[in-house]
C-alpha positions as CSV (number, residue, x, y, z in Angstrom):
1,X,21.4,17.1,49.6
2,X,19.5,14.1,50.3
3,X,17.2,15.5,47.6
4,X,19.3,15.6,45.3
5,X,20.6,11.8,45.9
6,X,17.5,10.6,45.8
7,X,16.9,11.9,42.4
8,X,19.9,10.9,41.1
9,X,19.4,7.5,42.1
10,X,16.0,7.6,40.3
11,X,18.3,8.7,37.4
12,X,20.5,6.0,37.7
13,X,18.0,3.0,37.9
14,X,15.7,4.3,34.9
15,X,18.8,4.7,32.7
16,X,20.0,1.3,33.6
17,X,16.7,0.0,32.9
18,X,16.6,1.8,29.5
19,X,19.6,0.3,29.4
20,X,19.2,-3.2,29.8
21,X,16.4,-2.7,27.6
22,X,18.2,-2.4,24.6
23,X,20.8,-4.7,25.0
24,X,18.4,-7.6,25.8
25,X,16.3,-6.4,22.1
26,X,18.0,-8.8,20.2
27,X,17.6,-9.8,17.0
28,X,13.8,-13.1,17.1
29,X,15.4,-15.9,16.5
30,X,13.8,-17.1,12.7
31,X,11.5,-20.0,12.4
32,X,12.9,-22.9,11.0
33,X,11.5,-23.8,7.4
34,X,12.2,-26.7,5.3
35,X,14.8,-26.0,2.9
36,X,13.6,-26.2,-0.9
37,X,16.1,-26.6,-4.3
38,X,16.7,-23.7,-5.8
39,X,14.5,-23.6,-8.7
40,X,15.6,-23.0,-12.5
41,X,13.8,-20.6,-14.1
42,X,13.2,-20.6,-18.0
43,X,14.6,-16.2,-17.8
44,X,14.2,-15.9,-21.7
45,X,10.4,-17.2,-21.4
46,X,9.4,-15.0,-18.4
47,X,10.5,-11.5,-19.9
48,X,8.7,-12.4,-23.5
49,X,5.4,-13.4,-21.4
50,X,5.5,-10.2,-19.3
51,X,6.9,-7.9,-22.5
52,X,3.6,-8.8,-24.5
53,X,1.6,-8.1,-21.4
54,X,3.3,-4.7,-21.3
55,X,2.6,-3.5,-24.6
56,X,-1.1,-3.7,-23.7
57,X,-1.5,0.5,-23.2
58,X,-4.2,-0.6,-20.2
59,X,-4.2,2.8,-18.9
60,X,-7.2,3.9,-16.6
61,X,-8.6,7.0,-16.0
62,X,-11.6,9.0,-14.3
63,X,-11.8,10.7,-17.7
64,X,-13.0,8.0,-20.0
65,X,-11.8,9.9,-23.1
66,X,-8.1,8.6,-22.1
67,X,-8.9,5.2,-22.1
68,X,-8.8,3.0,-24.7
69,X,-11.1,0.3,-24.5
70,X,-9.6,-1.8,-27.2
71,X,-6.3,-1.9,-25.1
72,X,-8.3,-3.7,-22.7
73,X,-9.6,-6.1,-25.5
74,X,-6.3,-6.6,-26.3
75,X,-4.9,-7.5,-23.1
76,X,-7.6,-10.1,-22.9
77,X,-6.9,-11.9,-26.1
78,X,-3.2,-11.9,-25.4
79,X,-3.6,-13.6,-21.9
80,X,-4.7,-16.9,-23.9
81,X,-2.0,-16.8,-26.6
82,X,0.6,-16.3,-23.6
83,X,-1.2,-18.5,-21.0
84,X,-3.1,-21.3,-23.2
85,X,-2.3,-24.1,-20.3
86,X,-4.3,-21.7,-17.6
87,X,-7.4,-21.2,-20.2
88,X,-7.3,-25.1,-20.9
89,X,-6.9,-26.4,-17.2
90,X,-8.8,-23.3,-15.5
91,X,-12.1,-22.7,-15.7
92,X,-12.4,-18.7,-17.0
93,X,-15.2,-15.9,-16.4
94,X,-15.1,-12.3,-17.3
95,X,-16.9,-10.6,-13.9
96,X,-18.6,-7.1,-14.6
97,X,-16.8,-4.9,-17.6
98,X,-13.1,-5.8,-16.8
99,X,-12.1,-8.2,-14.4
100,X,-10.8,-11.3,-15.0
101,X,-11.5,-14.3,-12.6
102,X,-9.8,-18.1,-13.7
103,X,-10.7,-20.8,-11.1
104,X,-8.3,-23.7,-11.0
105,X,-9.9,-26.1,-9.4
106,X,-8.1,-28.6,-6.8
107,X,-8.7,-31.8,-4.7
108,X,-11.5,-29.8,-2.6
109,X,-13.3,-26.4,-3.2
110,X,-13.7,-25.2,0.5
111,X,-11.1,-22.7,1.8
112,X,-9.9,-21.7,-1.7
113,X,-7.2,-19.3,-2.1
114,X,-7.2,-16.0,-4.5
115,X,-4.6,-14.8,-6.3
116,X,-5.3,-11.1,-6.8
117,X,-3.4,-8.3,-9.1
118,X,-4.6,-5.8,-11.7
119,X,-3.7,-5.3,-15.5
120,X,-4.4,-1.5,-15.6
121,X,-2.2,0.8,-15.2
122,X,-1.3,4.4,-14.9
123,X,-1.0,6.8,-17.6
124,X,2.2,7.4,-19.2
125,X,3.3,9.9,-22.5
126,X,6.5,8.8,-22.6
127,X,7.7,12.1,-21.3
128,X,11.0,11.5,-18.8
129,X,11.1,7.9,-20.4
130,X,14.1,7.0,-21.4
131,X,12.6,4.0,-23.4
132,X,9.0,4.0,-24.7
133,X,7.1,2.8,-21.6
134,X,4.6,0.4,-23.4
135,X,7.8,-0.8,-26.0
136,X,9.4,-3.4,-23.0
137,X,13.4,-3.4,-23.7
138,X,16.0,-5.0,-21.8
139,X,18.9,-2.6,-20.2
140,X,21.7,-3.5,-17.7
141,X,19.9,-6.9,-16.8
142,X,16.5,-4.8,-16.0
143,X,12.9,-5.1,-17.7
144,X,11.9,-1.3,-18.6
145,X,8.3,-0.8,-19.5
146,X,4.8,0.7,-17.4
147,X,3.6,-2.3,-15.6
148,X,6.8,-4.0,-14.8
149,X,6.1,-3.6,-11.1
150,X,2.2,-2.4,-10.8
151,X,1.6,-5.2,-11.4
152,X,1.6,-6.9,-14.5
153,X,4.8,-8.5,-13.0
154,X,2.8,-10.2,-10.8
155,X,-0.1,-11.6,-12.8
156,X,2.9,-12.7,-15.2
157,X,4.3,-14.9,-12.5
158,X,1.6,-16.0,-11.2
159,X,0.2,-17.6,-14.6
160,X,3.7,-18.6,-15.4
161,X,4.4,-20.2,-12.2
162,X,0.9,-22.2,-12.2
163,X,1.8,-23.6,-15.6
164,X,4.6,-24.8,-14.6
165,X,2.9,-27.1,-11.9
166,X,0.3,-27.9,-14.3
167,X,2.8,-29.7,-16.6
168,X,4.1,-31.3,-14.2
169,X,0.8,-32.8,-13.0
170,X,0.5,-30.5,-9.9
171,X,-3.3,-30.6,-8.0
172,X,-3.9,-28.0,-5.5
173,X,-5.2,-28.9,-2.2
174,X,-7.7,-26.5,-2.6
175,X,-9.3,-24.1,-5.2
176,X,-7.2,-21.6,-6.4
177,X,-8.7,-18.5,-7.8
178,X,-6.7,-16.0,-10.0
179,X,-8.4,-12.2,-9.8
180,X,-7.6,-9.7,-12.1
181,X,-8.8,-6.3,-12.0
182,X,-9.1,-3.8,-14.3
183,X,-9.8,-0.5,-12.8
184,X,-7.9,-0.4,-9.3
185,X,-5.4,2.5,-10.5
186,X,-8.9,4.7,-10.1
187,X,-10.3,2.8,-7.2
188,X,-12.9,1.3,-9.5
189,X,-15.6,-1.6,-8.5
190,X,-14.2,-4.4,-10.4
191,X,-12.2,-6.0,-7.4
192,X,-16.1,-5.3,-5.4
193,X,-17.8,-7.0,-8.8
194,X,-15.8,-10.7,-7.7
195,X,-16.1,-10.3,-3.8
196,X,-19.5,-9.7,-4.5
197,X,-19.7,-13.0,-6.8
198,X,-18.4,-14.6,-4.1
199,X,-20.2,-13.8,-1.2
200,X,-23.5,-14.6,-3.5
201,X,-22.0,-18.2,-4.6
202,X,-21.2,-18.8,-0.4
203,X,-17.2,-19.4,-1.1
204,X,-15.2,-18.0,2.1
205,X,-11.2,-17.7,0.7
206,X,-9.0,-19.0,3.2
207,X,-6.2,-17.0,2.1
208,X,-6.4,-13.8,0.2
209,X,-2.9,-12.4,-1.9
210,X,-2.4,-8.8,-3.4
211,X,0.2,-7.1,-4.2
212,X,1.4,-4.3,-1.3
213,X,4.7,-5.4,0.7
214,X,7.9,-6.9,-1.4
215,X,11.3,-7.1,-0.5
216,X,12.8,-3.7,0.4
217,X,16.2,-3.1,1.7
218,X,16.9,0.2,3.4
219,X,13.6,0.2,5.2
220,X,14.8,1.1,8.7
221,X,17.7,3.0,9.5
222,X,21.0,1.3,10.5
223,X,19.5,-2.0,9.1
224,X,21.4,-4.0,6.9
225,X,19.3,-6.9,6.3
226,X,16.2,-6.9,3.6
227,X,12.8,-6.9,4.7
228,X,10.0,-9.2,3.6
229,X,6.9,-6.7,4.5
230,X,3.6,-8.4,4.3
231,X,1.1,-6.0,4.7
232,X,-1.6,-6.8,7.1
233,X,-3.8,-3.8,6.6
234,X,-3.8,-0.5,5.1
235,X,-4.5,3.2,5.7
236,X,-8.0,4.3,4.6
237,X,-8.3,7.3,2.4
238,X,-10.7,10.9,3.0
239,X,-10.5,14.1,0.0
240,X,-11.4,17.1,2.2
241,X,-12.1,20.1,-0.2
242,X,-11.7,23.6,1.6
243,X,-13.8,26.3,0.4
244,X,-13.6,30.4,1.1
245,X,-16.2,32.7,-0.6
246,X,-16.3,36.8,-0.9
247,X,-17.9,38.5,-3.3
248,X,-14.7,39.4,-5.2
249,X,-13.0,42.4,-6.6
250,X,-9.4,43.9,-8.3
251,X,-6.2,43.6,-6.5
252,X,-5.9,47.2,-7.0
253,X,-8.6,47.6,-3.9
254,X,-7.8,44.6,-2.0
255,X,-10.0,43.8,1.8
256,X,-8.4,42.8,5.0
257,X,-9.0,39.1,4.0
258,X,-9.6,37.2,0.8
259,X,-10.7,33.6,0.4
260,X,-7.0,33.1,-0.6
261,X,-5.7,34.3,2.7
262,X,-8.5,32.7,4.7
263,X,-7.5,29.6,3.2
264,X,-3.3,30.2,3.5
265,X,-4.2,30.4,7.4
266,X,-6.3,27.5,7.4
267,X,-3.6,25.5,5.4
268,X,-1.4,26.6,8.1
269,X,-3.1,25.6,10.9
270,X,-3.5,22.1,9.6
271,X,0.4,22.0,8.7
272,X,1.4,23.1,12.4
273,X,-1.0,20.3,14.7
274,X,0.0,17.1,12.5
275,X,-2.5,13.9,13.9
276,X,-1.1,12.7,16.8
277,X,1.5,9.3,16.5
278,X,-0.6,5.9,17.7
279,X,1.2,2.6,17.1
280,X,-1.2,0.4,15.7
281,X,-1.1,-3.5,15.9
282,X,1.1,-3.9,12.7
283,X,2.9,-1.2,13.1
284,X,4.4,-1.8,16.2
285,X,4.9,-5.5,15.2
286,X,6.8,-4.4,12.3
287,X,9.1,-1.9,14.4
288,X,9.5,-4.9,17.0
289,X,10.9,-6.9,14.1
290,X,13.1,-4.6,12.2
291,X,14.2,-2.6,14.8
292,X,15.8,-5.2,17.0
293,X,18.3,-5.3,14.1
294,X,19.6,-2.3,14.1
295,X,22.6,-0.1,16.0
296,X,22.0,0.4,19.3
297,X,21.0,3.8,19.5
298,X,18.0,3.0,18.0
299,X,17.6,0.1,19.4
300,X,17.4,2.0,22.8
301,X,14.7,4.1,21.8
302,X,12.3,1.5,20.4
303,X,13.0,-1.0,22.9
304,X,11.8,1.7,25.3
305,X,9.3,3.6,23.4
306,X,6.7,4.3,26.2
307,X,9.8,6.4,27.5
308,X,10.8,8.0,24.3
309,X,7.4,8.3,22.5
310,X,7.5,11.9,22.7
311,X,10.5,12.4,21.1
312,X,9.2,10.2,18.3
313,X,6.4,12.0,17.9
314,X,8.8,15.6,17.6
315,X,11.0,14.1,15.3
316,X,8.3,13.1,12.9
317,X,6.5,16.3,13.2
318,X,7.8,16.9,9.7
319,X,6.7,13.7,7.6
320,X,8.1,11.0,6.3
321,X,7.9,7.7,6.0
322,X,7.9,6.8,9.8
323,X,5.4,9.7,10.2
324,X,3.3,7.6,7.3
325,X,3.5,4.5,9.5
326,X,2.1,6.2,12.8
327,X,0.0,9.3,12.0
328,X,-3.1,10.1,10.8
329,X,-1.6,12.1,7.3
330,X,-2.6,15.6,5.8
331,X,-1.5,16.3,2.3
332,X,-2.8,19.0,0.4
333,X,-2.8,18.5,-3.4
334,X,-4.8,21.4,-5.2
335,X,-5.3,24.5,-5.2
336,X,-7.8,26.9,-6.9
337,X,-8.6,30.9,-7.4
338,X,-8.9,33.3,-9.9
339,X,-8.4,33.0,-13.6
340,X,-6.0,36.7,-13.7
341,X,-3.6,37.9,-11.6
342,X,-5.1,40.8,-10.8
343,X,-8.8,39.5,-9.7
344,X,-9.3,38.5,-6.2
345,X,-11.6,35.5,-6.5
346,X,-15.2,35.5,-5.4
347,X,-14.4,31.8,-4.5
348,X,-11.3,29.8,-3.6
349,X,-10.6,26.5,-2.8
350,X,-7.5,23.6,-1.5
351,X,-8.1,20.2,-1.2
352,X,-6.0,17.4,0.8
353,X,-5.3,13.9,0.8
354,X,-5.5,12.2,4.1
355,X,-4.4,8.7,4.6
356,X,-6.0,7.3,7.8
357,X,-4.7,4.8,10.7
358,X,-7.1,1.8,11.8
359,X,-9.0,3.4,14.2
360,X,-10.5,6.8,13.0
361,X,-12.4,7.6,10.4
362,X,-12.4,9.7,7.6
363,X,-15.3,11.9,9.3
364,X,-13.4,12.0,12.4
365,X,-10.1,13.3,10.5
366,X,-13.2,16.2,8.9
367,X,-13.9,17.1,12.4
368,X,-10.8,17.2,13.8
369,X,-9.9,19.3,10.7
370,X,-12.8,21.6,11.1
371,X,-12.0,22.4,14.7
372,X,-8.0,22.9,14.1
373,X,-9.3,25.4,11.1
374,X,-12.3,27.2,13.4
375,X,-12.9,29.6,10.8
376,X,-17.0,29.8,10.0
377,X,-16.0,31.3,6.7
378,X,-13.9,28.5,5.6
379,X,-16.3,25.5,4.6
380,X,-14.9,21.8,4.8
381,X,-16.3,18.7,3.3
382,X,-15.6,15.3,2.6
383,X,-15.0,14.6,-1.6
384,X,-15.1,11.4,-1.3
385,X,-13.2,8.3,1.2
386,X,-12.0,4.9,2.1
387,X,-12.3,3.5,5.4
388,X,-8.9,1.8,6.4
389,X,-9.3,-1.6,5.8
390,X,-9.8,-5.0,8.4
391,X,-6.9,-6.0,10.3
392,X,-6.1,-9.7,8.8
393,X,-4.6,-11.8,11.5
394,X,-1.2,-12.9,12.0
395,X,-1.6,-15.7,14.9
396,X,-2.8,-18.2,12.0
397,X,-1.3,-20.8,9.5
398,X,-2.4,-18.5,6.6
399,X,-0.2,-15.8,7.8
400,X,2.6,-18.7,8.0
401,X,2.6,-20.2,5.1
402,X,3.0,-16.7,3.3
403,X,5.7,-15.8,5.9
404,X,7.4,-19.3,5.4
405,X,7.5,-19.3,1.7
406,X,9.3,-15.6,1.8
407,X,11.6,-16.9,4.1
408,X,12.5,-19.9,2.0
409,X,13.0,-17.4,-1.0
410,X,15.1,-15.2,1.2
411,X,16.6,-17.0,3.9
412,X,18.7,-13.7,5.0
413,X,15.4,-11.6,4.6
414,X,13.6,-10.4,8.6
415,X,9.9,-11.4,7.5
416,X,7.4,-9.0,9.4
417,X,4.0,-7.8,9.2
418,X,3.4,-4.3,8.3
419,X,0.9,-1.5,7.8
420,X,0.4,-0.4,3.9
421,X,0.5,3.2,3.7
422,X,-1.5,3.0,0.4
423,X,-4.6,1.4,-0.4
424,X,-5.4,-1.7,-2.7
425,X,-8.1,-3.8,-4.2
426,X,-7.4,-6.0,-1.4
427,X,-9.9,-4.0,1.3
428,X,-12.5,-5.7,-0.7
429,X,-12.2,-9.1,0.6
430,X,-12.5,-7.9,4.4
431,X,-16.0,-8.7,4.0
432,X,-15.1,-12.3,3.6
433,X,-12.0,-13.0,5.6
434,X,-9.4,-11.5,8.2
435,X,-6.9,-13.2,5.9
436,X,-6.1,-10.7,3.7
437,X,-2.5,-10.3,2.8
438,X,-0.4,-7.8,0.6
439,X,2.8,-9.1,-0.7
440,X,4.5,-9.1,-3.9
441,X,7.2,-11.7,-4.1
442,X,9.5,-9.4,-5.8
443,X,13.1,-7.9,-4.5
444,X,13.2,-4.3,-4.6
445,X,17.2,-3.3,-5.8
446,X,17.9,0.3,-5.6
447,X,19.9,2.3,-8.4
């Protein structure tokens, strides 16, 4: 008996403390920023700048024979008719085959800032459209077209946006640089081609903009407020190809194993030990953030999550977006093996799409892979990766002033940091600074 009081009176204080925990995770209380007007926006002007971007068919491919360079040539002589203020007042240099760098020079050149998006885009045939996706139309108040969010949006209001302060006499502080890619859509070297022009010219950026977190409502369950995510890093990026071998034969005849089967339990294997959940630094600042907003039941668990990390970790055994945010990922994309139906294949292969936390590596995610498999007949190798990217800092007025001007914008928005699930040209610039940040000033609406 006095057992069995003394457990229940361990019982007792942890669920009080659990407890207590969760009432007292409150919602921060927000910064105070200076109010600014609401500013008027010439609509009409905006949509016929980022319409005659759109109709540039910028798509990019691995297989060359899809492009279409002259799109590209296109897109560079519209920029000018659409933009002439930027090509007069900026000074403009084409970097490599594609990218597009305008410098906009300012009362000093030290610390610059850069202004990063890409014009290229994915491919599109229209199929599943229910407007031609490089004719822009107008529909219900909404711009329809391929590049409308990734990201001719943004390079539209950027350059827009900079006119504006040019005509009205506006000097920068500092350099402002505007970089424009041309191949990220297939993790091309263009965004490399201008980091590497400016590590050779000595210009450090003291702020660093891409596109990556916007303002998302629905983001966390029970949480009724938007969220202004402003990504601090993202997930690297490994292409594991998985090969079995036999020397063939009919289906009529078939052996105890085939490469196909040797490969459906090695598939397995890897579906059934998902990575392990770690909380990385922006992860867990973003949770801290959103979180505290929401019903109390969740509240409850991630106030106390060195209590209830397992369950986390059960409940996003399956995937997800949460999973995305705190495990190591395995998707696997393609699959190969005989031409007929018939012929067991003297070779067979899958390949997967991991997207890595900070902290591993793509060849420790092929190691771990390889011992989960521990089949000597299955062969794994790395395709190609990404490392995940450097962590940019968030204890630094860089990080502020991005925060602060989303918070202006939406005063009812929770600004938090975040980890980006997918990768940009961004990484690039970890080589110069640890103030890199992914945001796109743009309200997601749902339909």
């Amino acid at each position: 008996m006095p057992l069995l009081i003394s457990l229940a009176s361990i019982f007792a204080a942890l669920f009080a403390v659990l407890i207590v925990r969760a009432i007292s995770f409150q919602p921060c209380k927000k910064k105070q920023t200076a109010r600014v007007e609401k500013l008027t926006v010439d609509t009409d002007r905006a949509v016929a700048e980022l319409s005659r971007l759109i109709e540039c068919k910028t798509v990019s491919s691995r297989n060359k024979a899809e492009e279409d360079e002259r799109e590209f040539e296109k897109f560079e002589r519209t920029l000018p008719e659409v933009f002439p203020v930027i090509y007069k007042k900026c000074v403009f240099e084409k970097v490599g085959d594609r990218s597009l760098l305008f410098r906009w020079q300012g009362k000093k050149s030290d610390g610059p800032t850069v202004l990063m998006a890409h014009y290229d885009v994915v491919s599109a045939d229209g199929e599943g459209w229910t407007c031609p996706p490089f004719e822009p139309e107008i529909r219900d108040g909404f711009l329809y077209g391929r590049g409308t969010l990734d990201t001719k949006i943004t390079i539209s209001a950027m350059l827009h946006a900079a006119e504006r302060l040019m005509d009205e006499g506006f000097v920068p502080e500092s350099d402002v640089y505007f970089a424009f890619g041309g191949d990220e859509e297939i993790t091309g070297h263009g965004a490399s081609d201008i980091v590497d022009l400016f590590e050779s010219r000595g210009i450090t950026p003291a702020l660093v903009l891409d596109e990556g977190g916007a303002v998302v409502k629905g983001l966390f369950p029970r949480v009724i407020p938007a969220a202004a995510a402003i990504g601090v890093a993202e997930k690297g990026m490994v292409n594991i190809r998985y090969t079995a071998k036999s020397t063939g034969g009919h289906a009529s005849t078939p052996k105890g194993h085939t490469p196909v089967t040797r490969l459906a339990r090695a598939v397995d294997r890897v579906n059934r030990h998902p990575f392990p959940v770690r909380i990385t630094s922006p992860a867990r600042q973003m949770i801290d953030s959103i979180s505290r907003n929401s019903s109390f039941g969740y509240r409850l668990v991630f106030a106390n999550l060195w209590f209830f990390l397992p369950i986390l970790s059960l409940i996003t055994r399956g995937g997800g977006d949460l999973a995305a945010l705190i495990r190591t990922t395995v998707a696997f994309t393609e699959m190969r093996g005989a031409e007929g139906p018939n012929v067991i294949p003297g070779e067979a292969s899958v390949v997967s799409n991991s997207r890595i936390l900070p902290g591993e590596t793509p060849e420790s995610v092929h190691d771990r892979i390889e011992r989960l498999i521990d089949d000597k007949n299955v062969m794994v190798e790395i395709m190609n990766c990404q490392q995940p990217s450097r962590l940019s800092r968030t204890d630094c007025p860089e990080f502020d002033r991005v925060a602060a001007t989303a918070a202006q914008i939406w005063p009812e928005a929770i600004v938090t940091p975040y980890l980006m699930v997918a990768c940009s040209d961004s990484r690039h610039w970890g080589r110069l600074s640890d103030r890199v940040y992914r945001f796109s000033p743009i309200e997601f609406v749902g339909t």
